[in-house]
C-alpha positions in Angstrom: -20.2 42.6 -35.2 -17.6 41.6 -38.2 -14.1 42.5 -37.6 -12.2 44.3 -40.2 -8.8 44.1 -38.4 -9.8 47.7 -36.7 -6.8 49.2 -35.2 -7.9 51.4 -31.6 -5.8 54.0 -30.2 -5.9 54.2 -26.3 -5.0 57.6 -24.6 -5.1 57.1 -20.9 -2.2 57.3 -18.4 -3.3 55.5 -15.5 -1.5 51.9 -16.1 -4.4 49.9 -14.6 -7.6 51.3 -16.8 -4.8 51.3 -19.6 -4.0 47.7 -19.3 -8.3 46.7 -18.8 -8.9 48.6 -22.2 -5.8 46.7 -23.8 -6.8 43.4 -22.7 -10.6 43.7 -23.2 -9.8 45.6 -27.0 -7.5 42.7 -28.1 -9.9 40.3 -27.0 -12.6 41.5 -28.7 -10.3 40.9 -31.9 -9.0 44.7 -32.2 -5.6 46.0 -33.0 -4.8 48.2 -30.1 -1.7 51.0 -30.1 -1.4 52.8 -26.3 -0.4 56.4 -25.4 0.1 58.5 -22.2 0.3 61.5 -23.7 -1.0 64.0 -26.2 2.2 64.2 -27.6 2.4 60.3 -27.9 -0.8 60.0 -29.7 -0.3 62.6 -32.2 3.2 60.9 -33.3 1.0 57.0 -33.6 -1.5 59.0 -35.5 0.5 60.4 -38.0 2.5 56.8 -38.1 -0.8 54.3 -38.2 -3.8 56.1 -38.5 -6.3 54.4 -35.9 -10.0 53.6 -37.2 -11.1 55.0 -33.8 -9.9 56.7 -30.9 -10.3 56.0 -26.7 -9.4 59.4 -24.7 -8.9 60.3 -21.6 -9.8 63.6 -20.4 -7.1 64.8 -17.7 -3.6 64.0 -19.2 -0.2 64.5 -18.2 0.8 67.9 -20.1 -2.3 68.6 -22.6 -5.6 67.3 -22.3 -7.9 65.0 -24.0 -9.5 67.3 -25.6 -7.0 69.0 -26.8 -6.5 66.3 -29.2 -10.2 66.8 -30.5 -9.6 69.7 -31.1 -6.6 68.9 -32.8 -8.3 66.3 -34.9 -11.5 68.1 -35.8 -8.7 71.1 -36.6 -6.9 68.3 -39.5 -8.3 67.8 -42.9 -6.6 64.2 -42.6 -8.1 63.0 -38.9 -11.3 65.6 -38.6 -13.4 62.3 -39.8 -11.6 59.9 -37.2 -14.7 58.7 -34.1 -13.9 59.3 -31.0 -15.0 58.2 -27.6 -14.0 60.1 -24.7 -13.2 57.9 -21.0 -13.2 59.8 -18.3 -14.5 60.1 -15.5 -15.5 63.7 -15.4 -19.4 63.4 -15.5 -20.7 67.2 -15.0 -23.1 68.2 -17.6 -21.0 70.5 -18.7 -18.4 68.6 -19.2 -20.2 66.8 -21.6 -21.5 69.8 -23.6 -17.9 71.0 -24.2 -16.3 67.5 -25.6 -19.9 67.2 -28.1 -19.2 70.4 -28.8 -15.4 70.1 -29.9 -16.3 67.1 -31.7 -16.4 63.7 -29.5 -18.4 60.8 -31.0 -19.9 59.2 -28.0 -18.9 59.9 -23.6 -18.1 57.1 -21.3 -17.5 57.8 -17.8 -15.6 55.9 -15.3 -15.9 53.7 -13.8 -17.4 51.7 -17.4 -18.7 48.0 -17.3 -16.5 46.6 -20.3 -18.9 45.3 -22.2 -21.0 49.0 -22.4 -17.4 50.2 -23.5 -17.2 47.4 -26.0 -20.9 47.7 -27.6 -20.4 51.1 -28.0 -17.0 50.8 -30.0 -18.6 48.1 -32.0 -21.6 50.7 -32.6 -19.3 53.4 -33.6 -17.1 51.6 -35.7 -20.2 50.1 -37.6 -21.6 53.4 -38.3 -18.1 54.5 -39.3 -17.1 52.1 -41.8 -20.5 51.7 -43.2 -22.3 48.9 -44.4 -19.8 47.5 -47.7 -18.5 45.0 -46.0 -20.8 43.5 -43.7 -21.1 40.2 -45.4 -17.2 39.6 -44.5 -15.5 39.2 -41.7 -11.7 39.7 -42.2 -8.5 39.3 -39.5 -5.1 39.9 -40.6 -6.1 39.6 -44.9 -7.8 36.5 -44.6 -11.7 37.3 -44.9 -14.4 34.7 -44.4 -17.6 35.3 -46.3 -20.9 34.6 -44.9 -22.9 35.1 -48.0 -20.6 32.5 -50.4 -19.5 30.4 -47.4 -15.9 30.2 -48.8 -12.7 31.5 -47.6 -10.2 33.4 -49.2 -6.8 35.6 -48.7 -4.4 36.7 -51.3 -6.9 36.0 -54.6 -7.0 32.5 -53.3 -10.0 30.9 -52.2 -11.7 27.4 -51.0 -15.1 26.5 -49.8 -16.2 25.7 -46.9 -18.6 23.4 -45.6 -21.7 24.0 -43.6 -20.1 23.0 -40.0 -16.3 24.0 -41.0 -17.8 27.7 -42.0 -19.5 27.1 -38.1 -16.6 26.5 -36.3 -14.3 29.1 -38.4 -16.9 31.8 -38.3 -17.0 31.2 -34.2 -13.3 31.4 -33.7 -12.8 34.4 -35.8 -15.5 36.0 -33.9 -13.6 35.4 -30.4 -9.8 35.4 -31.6 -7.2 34.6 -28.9 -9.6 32.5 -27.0 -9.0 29.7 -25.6 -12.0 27.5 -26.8 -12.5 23.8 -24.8 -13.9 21.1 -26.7 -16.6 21.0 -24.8 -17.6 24.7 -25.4 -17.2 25.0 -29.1 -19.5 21.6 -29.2 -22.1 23.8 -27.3 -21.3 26.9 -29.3 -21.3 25.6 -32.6 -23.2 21.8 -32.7 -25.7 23.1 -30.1 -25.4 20.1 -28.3 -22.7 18.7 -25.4 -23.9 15.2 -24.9 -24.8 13.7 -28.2 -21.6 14.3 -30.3 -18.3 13.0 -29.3 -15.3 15.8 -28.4 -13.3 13.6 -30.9 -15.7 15.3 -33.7 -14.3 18.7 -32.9 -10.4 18.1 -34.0 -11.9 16.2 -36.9 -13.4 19.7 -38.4 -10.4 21.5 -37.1 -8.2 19.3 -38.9 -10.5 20.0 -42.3 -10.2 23.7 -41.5 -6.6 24.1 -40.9 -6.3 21.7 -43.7 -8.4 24.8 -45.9 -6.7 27.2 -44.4 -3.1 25.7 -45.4 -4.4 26.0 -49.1 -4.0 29.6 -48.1 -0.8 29.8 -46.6 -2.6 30.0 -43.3 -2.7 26.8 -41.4 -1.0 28.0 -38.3 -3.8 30.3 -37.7 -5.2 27.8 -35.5 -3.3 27.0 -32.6 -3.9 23.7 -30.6 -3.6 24.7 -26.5 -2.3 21.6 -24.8 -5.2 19.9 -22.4 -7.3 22.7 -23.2 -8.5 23.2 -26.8 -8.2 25.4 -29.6 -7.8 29.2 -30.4 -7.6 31.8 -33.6 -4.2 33.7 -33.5 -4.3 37.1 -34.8 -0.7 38.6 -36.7 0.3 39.9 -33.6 0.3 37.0 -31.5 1.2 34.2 -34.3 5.0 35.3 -33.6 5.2 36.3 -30.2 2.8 33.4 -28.4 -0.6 34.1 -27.4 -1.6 34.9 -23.9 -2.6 32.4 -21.6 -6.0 30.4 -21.5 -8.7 33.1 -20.7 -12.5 32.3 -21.9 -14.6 29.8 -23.7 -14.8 26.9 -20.8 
């Protein structure tokens, strides 16, 4: 899937399956806003409309599905996907949130990467085809057709491995990548090329990427390797080590 800096709206109110969808949503390179309530959601909808919706069903005060209704009600959200998590599972259930509108039906408990697969899905069919030869984060968009790089009307080209290893990290942003991996990953090989060879290309790339203003986008994790900050994180510090060894 490309990224498109998709922003997800999460509408649960159980703090654990909350923070699972968080974690797994910003992983997977999304912008993610949280609500408990109805109420909550409708005021982060009007303030940053979301590219896609994750509701509950049984919610402090109104339901989930009163918020379909809601949305399929407004001329300027009716067109917004939605994928309802809950773990109500009777047919009829069902029926009634297809019925008022819902895009796809998860039930809980979900294995997280159905959950992802199907918002990849959804947001694909969304968005449409335009843009599927880019893959942007945060204004700076990489694109696989041209193999060149570009943000702000700027742009530099990239070589064969350097449009590898940048294509790889954008893919799995916030990752912490060891040398190690990103040599199986993106050489295909562990044994025959030295570890030394990957700070070599991320010095070219940071060194492309600082033609565009954006050379702190890769962060160097002491003793451990390399990750790709998204906006969010390049301010506050990126979460601990959590994938790619």
């Amino acid at each position: 899937m490309y990224l498109m800096n998709f922003r997800i709206l999460v509408l649960e109110d159980e703090p654990d399956i909350q923070e699972l969808l968080r974690l797994n949503l910003t992983m997977a390179g999304y912008i993610v806003d949280l609500a408990l309530t109805v109420d909550d959601a409708r005021r982060l909808i009007a303030q940053t409309p979301p590219d896609l919706i994750l509701c509950d069903w049984n919610l402090p005060g109104q339901s989930g599905v009163a918020l379909l209704t809601w949305l399929r009600s407004d001329p300027s959200h009716f067109k917004t996907p939605v994928i309802m998590v809950t773990a109500r599972d009777g047919d009829d259930e069902k029926s009634m949130a297809f019925e008022r509108g819902t895009d796809d039906y998860i039930t809980k408990p979900f294995k997280n990467r159905e959950l992802l697969a199907r918002v990849g899905a959804l947001l694909r069919r969304s968005s449409g085809s335009m843009h599927q030869d880019l893959l942007e984060i945060d204004g700076l968009v990489l694109n696989h057709a041209e193999r060149c790089l570009f943000a702000k009307n700027q742009q530099v080209s990239l070589g064969p491995t350097e449009y590898k290893l940048l294509n790889y990290l954008m893919r799995h942003p916030l990752r912490v990548h060891t040398r190690s991996h990103l040599l199986e990953r993106v050489w295909g090989e562990r044994g025959e090329v030295e570890q030394r060879v990957v700070d070599v290309y991320v010095a070219r790339l940071r060194k492309a990427l600082s033609a565009l203003g954006q050379a702190e986008r890769i962060e160097t994790v002491r003793s451990n390797g390399y990750r790709f900050l998204i906006a969010e994180r390049r301010q506050a510090g990126a979460e601990p080590a959590s994938g790619g060894a």
